[in-house]
C-alpha positions in Angstrom: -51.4 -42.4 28.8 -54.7 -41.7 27.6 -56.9 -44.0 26.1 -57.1 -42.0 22.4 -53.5 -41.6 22.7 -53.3 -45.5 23.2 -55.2 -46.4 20.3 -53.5 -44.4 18.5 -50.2 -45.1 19.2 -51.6 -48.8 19.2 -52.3 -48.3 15.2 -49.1 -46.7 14.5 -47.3 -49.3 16.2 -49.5 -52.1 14.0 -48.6 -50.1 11.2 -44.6 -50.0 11.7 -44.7 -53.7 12.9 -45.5 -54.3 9.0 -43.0 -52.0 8.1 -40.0 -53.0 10.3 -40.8 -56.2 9.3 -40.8 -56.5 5.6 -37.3 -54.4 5.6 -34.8 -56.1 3.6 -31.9 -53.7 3.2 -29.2 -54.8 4.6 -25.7 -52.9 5.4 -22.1 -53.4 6.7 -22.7 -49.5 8.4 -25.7 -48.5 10.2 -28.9 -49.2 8.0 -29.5 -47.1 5.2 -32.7 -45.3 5.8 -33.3 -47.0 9.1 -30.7 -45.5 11.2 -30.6 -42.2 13.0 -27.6 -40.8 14.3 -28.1 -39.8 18.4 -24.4 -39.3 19.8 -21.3 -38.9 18.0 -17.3 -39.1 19.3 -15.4 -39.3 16.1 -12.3 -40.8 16.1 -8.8 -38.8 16.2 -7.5 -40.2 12.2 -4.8 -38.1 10.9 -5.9 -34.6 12.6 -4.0 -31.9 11.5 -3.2 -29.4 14.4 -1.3 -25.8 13.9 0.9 -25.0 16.6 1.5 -21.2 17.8 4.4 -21.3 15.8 2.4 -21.7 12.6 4.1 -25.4 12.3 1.5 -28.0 11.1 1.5 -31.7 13.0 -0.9 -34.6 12.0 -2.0 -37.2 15.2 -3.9 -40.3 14.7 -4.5 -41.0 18.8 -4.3 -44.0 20.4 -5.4 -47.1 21.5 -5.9 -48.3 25.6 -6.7 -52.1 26.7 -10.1 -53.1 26.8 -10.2 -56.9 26.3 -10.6 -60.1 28.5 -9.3 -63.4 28.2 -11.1 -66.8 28.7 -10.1 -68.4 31.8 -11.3 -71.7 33.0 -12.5 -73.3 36.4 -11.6 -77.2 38.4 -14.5 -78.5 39.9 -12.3 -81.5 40.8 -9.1 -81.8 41.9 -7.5 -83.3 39.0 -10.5 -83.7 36.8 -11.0 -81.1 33.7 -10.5 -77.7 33.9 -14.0 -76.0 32.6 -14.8 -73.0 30.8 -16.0 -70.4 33.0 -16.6 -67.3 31.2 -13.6 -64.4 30.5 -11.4 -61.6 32.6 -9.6 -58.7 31.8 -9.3 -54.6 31.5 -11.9 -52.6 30.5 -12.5 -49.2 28.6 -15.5 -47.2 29.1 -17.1 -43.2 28.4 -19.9 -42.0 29.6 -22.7 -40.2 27.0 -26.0 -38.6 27.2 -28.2 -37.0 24.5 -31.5 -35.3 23.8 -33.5 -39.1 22.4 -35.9 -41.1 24.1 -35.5 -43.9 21.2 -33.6 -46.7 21.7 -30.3 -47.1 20.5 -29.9 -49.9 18.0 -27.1 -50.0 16.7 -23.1 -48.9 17.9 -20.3 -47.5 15.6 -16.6 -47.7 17.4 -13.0 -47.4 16.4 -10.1 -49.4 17.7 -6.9 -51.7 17.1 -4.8 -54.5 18.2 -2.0 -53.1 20.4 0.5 -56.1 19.5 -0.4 -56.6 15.8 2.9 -55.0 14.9 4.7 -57.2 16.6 2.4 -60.9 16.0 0.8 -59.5 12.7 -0.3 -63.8 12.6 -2.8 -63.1 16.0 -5.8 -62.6 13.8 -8.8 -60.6 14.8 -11.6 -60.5 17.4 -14.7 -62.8 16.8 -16.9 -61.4 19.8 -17.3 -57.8 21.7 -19.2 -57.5 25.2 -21.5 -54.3 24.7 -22.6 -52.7 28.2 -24.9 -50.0 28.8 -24.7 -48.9 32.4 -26.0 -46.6 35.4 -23.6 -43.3 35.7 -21.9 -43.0 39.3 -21.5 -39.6 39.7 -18.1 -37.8 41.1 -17.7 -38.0 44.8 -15.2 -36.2 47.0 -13.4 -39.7 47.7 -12.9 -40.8 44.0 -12.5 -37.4 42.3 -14.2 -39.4 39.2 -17.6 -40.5 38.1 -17.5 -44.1 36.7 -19.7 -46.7 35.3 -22.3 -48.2 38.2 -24.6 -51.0 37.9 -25.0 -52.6 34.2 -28.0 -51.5 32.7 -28.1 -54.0 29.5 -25.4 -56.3 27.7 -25.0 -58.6 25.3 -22.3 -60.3 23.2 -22.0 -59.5 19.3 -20.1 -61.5 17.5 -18.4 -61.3 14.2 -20.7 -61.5 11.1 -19.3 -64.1 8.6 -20.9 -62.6 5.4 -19.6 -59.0 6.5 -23.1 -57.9 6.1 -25.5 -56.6 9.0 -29.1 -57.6 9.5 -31.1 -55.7 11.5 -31.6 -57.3 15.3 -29.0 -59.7 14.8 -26.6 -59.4 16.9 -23.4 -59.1 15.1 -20.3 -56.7 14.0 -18.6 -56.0 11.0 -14.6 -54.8 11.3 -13.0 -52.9 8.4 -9.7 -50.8 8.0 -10.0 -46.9 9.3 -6.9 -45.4 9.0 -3.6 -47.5 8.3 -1.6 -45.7 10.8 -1.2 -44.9 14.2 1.2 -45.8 17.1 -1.0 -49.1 17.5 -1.0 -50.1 14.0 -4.0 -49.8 11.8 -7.3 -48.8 13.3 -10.5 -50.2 12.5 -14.0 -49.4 12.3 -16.5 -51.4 14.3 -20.5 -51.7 13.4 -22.8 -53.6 15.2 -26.5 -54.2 15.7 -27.7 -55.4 18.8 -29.8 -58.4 19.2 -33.6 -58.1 18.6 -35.2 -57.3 22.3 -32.0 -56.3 23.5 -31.7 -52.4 22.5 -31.1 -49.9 25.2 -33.9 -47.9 25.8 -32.9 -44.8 27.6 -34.0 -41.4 28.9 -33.3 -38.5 27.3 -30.6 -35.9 29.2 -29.8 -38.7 31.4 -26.0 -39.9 32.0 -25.0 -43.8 30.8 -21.9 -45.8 30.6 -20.9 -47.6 27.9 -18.6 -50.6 27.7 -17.1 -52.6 24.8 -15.0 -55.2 25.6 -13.2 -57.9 22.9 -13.4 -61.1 24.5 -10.9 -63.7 23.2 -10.5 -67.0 23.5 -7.3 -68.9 24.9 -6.1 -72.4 25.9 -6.1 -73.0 29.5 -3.1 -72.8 31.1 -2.7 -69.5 29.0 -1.4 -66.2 31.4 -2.7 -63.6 29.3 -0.8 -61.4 31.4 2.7 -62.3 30.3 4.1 -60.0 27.7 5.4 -63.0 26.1 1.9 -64.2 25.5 1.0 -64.8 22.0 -2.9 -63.3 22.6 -4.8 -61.0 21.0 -4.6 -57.3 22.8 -7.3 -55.3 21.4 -7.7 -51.3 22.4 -10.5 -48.7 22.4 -9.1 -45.5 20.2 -9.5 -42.2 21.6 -12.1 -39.3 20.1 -11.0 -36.6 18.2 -11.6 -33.6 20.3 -11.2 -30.5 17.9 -15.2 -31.4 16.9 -17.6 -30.7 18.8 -20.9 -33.4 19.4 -24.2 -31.3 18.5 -25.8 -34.2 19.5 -25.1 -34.7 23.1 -26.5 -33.1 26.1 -25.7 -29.7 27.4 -26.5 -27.9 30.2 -28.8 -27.4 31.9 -29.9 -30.6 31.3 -26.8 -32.0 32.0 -24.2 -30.1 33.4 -21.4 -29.8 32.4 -22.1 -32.0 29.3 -20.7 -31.2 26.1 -17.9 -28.8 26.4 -15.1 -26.9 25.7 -12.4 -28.0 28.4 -9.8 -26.0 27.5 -7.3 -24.6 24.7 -4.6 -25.5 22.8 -2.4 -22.6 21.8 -2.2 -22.1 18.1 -1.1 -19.8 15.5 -4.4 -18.0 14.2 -6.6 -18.5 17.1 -6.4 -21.5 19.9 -8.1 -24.6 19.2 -11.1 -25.7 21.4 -10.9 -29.0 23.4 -14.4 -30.6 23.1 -15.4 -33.2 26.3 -18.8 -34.8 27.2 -19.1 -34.9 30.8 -16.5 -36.5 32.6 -13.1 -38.8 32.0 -13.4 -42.0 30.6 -11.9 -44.9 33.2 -10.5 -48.0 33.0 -10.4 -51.2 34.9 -11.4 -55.2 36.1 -14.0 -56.8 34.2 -15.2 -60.3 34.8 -18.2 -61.7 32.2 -19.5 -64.9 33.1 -22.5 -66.8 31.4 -25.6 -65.8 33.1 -28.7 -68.1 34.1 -31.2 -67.0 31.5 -29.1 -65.6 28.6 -25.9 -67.5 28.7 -22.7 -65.5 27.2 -25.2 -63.6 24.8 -26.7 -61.8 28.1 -23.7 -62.5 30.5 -23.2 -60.9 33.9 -20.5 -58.8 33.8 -19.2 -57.7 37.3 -16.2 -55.0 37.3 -13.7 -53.1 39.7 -13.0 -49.6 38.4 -9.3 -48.5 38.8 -8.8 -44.8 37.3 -9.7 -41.9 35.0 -8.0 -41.9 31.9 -6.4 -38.3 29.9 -5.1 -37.8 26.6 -1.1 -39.3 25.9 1.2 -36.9 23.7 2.8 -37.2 21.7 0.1 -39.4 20.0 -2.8 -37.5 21.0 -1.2 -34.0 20.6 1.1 -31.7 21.9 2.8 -32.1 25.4 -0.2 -30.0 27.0 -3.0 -32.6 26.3 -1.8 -34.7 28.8 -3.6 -32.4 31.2 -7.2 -33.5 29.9 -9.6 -35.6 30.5 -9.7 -38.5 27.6 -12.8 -39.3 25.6 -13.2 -42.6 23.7 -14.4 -43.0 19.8 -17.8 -43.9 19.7 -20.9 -43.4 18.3 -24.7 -44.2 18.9 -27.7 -45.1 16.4 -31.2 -44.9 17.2 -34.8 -45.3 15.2 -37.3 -42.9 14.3 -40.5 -42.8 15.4 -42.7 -45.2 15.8 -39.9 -47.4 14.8 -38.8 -47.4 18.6 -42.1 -49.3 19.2 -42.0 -51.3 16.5 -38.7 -52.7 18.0 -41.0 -52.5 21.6 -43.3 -54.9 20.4 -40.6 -57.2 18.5 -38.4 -57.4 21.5 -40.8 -58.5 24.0 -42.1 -60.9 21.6 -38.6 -61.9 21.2 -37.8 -62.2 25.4 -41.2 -64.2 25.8 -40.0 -66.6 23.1 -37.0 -67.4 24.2 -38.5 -67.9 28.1 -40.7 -70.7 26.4 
């Protein structure tokens, strides 16, 4: 960087230090007149598809496991049992888009798989959000996947049900009230101060969002008799397309048209970024420096994931590859340094 560039960038950023700062708005949704939209999945809520015979069907999707469980360590034999952090499945899509600002805040859709049947469970109080490194598709796996975790952090519930920006929590509301799950909700949340993901533009990421619930020890989350939470990540809604993410030949393939579904009047495009969303083991444990807000999250990927009719549409969906519901908020310019500035301030502080 020059050094006229640097001066000057150093007085814009002075400049928007003020202004980020003095901002008092202050939103359940991402931040009115703050918040740029970057990449955008929207969530399959009562699509209407025609069929080639002219008939009309509605699908609201549906929902796969993405939560872990607390679990708990003995240090001695017979003495306490101790927390130790959480394990379970995991959900994650990969994205990519033409920004080099941060994202700051994360919009998702999803619902508890076994409300229906213990509508007394309650909800979720925290999420894990991971931004990760993309593993390409090899000849072994078939797949790409998520690789090494980039940046996470815990989010938890906001008890007024109103965001702040940098703080670190998630508002849930009602989406839809149907779907073969139950209802779906909405998910907002803004990452902590000095913990956005800064990323490259045209580049491939992960991201994960796990619900991490608390149980009793003793507690085998595992048994369908369990009385737990089981919280799921609801698929995309593929009839629209994303002008937001990357293409090729930036990123090949990117966004795309996968295929076709047959339909009276002209078939109807299936839209895809990239590659199949997977599933799998996840472990988050608190880490050294940040605890369970910055925990280290280790994970065992098992499998690609594709669309399930008759939920997600007709019979030949279950062919594709299965996008998750999901979108991505970033800052203008020279808001992204603003939030620069603020975050290392905010990592030095807490190192002290």
């Amino acid at each position: 960087m020059t050094r006229q560039r640097f001066i000057s960038r150093l007085g814009i950023l002075t400049a928007s230090v003020f202004a980020f700062t003095t901002v008092s708005t202050t939103s359940a949704d991402p931040l009115p007149g703050r918040d740029i939209l970057k990449f955008s999945q929207r969530p399959m809520l009562a699509t209407t598809l025609v069929g080639p015979d002219g008939q009309t069907e509605v699908f609201n999707g549906h929902d796969e496991l993405s939560t872990a469980w607390s679990f708990y360590n003995q240090q001695i034999p017979g003495g306490p049992l101790d927390f130790a952090g959480y394990r379970g499945e995991f959900m994650a899509d990969d994205f990519a888009d033409k920004f080099a600002s941060p994202v700051v805040h994360v919009k998702w859709w999803g619902s508890y798989l076994n409300q229906l049947t213990n509508p007394g469970l309650g909800g979720v109080d925290k999420f894990l959000i991971s931004f990760e490194s993309d593993i390409p598709a090899d000849p072994l796996t078939g797949f790409s996947r998520p690789g090494e975790p980039l940046l996470n952090q815990v989010v938890r519930l906001d008890p007024d049900g109103v965001l702040t920006p940098g703080e670190g929590t998630f508002t849930e509301i009602i989406a839809h009230p149907v779907s073969v799950d139950g209802p779906i909700y909405e998910y907002n949340a803004e990452l902590h101060l000095g913990k956005e993901f800064f990323q490259e533009p045209d580049t491939v990421y992960w991201l994960k969002i796990v619900a991490l619930v608390d149980v009793e020890p003793g507690v085998d989350p595992n048994n369908p008799d369990a009385n737990v939470i089981r919280w799921g990540w609801h698929n995309r809604d593929y009839t629209i397309m994303d002008p937001l993410a990357s293409t090729p030949p930036a990123v090949f393939p990117g966004e795309h048209i996968q295929g076709f579904l047959p339909a009276a009047g002209g078939d109807i495009p299936i839209w895809h970024f990239q590659d199949d969303s997977v599933n799998g083991f996840v472990q988050v444990t608190p880490s050294d420096m940040g605890g369970l807000q910055m925990p280290d999250v280790v994970q065992d990927v098992l499998g690609p994931q594709h669309y399930l009719p008759p939920w997600d549409g007709p019979s030949l969906i279950a062919q594709y590859s299965k996008d998750l519901a999901f979108e991505l908020y970033t800052v203008p310019e020279p808001a992204a340094m603003t939030l620069l500035c603020l975050g290392a301030l905010a990592i030095m502080s807490r190192r002290h």
